[in-house]
N, C-alpha and C positions, 0 to 999 in steps of 0.2 A: 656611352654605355655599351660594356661589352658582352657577352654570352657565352658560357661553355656547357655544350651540351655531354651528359657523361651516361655511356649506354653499358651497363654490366650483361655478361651473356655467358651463357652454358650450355653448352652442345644443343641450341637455339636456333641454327644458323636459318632454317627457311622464315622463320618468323623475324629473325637481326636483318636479312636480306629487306625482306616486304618494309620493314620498316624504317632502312634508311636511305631505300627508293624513295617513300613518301616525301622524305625531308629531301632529298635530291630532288624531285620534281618539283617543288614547294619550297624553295628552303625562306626561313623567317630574313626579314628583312635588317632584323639588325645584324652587323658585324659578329658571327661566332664561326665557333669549331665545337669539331664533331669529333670524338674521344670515345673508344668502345674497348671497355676493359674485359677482357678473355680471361673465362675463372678455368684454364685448364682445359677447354673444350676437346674434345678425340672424332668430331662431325666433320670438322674443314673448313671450318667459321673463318679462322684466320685468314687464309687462303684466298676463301669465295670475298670476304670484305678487299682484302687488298689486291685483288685482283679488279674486282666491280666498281669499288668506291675509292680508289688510290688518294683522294684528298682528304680520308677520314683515317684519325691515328687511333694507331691498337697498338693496347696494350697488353704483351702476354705473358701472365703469370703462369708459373711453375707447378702450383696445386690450386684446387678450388676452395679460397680462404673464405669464402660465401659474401654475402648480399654487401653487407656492411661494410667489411675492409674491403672491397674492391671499388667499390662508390669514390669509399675514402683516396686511395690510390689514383683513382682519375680526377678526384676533385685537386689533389697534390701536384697531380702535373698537367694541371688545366690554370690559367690567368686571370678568365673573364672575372668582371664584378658582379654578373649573374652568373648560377648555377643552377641548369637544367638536371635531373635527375629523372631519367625517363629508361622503362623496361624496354626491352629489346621486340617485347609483344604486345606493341601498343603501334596503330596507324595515325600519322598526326594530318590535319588535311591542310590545304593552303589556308597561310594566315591566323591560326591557330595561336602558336607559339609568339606572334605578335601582337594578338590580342592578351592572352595571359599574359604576356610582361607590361602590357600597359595598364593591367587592371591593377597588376602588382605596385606600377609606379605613382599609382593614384591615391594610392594608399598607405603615405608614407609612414606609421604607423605599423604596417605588417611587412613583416619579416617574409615570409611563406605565401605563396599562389598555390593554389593548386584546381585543375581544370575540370568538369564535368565529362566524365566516363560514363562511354555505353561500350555494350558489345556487336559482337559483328550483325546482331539482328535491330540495331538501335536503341535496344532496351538499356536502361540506366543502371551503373552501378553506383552502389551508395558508398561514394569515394571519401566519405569524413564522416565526423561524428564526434561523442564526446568521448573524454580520457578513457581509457579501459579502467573499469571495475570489474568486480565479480557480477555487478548488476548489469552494468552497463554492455562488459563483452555476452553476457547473455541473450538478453534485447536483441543487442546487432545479430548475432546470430542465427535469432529464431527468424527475426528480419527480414533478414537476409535469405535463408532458407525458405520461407514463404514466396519472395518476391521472386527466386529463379524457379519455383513451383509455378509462376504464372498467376498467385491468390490474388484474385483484385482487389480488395481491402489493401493491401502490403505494396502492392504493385502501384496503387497509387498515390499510397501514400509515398512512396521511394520517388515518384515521378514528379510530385507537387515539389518535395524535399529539392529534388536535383533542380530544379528549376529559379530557384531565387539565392541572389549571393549574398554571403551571411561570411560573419567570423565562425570559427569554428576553434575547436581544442586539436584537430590533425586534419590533416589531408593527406593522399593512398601516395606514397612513394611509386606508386607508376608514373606519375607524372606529377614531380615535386620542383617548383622555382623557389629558388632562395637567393637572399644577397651573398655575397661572400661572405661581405663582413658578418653579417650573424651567423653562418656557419661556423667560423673560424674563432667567434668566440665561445660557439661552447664543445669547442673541439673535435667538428665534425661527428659524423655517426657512432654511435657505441659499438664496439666491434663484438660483444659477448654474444649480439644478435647473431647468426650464422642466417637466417633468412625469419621474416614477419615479424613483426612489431617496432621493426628500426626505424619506423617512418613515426608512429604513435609517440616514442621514447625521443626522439629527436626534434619534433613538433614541441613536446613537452618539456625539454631544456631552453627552447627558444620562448617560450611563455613563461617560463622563470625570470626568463630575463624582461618581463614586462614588454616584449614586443609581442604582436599578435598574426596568426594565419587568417588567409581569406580563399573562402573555399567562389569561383566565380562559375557560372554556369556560360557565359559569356564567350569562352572557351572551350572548344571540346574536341577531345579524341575517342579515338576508338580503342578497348583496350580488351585481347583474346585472352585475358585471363589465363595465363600460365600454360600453357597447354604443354609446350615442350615438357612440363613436368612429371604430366600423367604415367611414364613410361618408369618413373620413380617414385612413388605414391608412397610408397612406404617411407623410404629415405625421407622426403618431403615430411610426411606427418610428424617423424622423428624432431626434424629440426625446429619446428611451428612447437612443437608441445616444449622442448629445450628454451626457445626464446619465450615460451610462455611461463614458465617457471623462472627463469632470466629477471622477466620483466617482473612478476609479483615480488620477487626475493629485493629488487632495487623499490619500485614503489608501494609496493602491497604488503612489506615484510609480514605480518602478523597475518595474513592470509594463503601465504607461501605454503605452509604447511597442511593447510585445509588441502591446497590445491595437488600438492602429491598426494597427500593421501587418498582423494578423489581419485587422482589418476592411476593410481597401485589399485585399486578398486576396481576398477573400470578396466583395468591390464591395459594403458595408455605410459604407463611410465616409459620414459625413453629410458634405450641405455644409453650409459656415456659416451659421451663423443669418441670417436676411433681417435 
């Protein structure tokens, strides 16, 4: 069994850097590579990587085609029978990545691992959950929102949640294991995503196909939640609300329309993509 690890990044680089030190000090025990696709960076990403980590291949695209088609791109010129799909702002610690793949191989049955996330204070983030609904991405939300409030109701219930492995309907594309082959048969990530819900939408082709996710606590990284983003917040929201309308128009259609219109309400409507 082989492994390709596939790191997409975006003007990222002190967080791309911290995190593929980790895997260098640590690296997992089975046979992989390390693949970090450049969506276009203007930081020095390229540079500082092939300079610091010369045994890690980058791949550098021309624009930043966003989250999904670049995934795609390194999953296309990667080999392993497993595929890693891990954020550029995620710390993995020793042994980590060899436990996830072993929980993965226990299971033959599931398609999907995906590993228990905290952040850099240890607190858990709630890395799965069920299909997005209208009801459902609400809940996570308000959830969610509680639980980085610090509410102890939320907090621990999030903390009970992260602690026991269960099937699940997704696990956080920060740190997604898949076999090839189910990726390859429902033709890798849907690229309409430009950034969030590629991981929900993709989970969710592979449970059509009657295989299943396991979300393992067994495993665990650490993962700084986007930060490099902040500096783009706006752009960001842009793209989050475009794949949220995305994703309702493909599985939600009869609800698609609520949801713009909610969001022209609310002055949320993106404009069209540049």
């Amino acid at each position: 069994m082989t492994l390709s690890i596939v790191i997409v990044s975006f003007n990222a680089r002190a967080d791309l850097e911290n995190c593929l030190a980790s895997l260098a000090a640590a690296p997992p025990r089975i046979p992989h590579e390390v693949v970090v696709v450049d969506n276009a960076s203007n930081d020095g990403s390229v540079a500082a990587v092939q300079r610091r980590f010369p045994k890690v291949r980058v791949l550098v695209q021309q624009r930043n085609s966003g989250f999904s088609a670049a995934n795609n791109v390194g999953i296309r010129a990667t080999s392993g029978q497993l595929i890693l799909l891990l954020n550029s702002d995620t710390i993995v610690p020793a042994g980590a990545l060899d436990v996830l793949v072993e929980r993965l191989l226990s299971h033959p049955e599931a398609a999907v691992a995906g590993p228990r996330l905290v952040d850099a204070t240890g607190a858990a983030e709630l890395s799965f959950g069920p299909m997005i609904s209208p009801l459902s991405e609400a809940r996570q939300k308000v959830l969610m929102a509680l639980h980085d409030r610090r509410f102890g109701p939320a907090t621990s219930w999030v903390e009970r949640a992260t602690r026991r492995e269960r099937l699940v309907d997704w696990v956080s594309g920060a740190c997604l294991l898949v076999h090839r082959s189910d990726a390859d048969a429902v033709g890798l990530l849907d690229e309409r995503y430009f950034l969030y819900t590629e991981d929900v939408d993709f989970c969710a082709a592979i449970r059509a196909r009657g295989r299943k996710i396991l979300f393992t606590p067994e495993a665990q990284l650490t993962h700084l939640r986007g930060r490099s983003r902040a500096a783009v917040a706006d752009r960001m929201n842009a793209a989050y609300r475009r794949s949220q309308i995305a994703f309702y128009e493909k599985h939600h259609p009869r609800w698609a329309p609520v949801l713009r219109a909610y969001l022209t309400i609310r002055g949320h409507l993106p404009p069209p993509e540049p």
